[in-house]
C-alpha positions as CSV (number, residue, x, y, z in Angstrom):
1,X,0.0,0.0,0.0
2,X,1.4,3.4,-1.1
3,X,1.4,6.4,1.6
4,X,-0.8,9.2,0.6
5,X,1.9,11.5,-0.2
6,X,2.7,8.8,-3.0
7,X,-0.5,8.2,-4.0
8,X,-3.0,9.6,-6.4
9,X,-6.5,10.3,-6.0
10,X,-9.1,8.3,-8.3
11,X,-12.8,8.7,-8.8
12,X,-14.7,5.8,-9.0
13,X,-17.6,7.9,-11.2
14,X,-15.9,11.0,-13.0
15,X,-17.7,14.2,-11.9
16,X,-18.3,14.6,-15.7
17,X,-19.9,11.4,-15.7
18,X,-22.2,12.3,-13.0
19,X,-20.2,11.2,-10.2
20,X,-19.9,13.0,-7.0
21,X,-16.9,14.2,-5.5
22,X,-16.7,13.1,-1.9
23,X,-14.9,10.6,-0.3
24,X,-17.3,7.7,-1.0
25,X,-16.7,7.9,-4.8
26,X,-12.6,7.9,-3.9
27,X,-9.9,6.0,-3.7
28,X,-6.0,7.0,-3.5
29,X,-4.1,4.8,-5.6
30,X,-0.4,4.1,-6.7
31,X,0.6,5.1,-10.0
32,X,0.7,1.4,-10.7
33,X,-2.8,0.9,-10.1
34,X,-4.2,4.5,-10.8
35,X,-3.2,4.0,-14.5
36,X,-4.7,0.1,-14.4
37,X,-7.8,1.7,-13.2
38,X,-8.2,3.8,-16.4
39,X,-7.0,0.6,-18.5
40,X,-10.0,-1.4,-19.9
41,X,-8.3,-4.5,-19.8
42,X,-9.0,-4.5,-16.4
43,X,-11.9,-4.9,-14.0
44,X,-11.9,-3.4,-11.1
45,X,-14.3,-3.8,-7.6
46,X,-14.2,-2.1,-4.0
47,X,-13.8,-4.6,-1.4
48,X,-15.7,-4.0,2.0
49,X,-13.0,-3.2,3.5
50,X,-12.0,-0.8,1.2
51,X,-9.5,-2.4,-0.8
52,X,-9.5,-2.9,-4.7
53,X,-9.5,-5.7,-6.7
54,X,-8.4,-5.7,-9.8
55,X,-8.6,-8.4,-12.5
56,X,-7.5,-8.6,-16.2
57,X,-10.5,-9.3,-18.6
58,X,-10.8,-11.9,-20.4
């Protein structure tokens, strides 16, 4: 897990998309995992306990 100063903040819905910008729609992410988020090769799900899974379509 990155440290916040390392980390870069993600919305789950874009605010152009309708998405809200408060914590609930947010994640900090690596680099890494920030850029995986944006890839469409990849799923990607919220955990309960707040972590995220990502997994490479098939």
């Amino acid at each position: 897990m990155a440290t916040a100063t390392w980390a870069e903040a993600h919305h789950w819905l874009a605010w152009a998309a309708g998405g809200s910008t408060d914590l609930d729609n947010a994640a900090l992410l690596c680099s890494h995992h920030h850029h995986r988020a944006h890839d469409p090769a990849y799923a990607h799900e919220r955990l309960p306990n707040g972590d995220v899974r990502f997994t490479r379509r098939t």
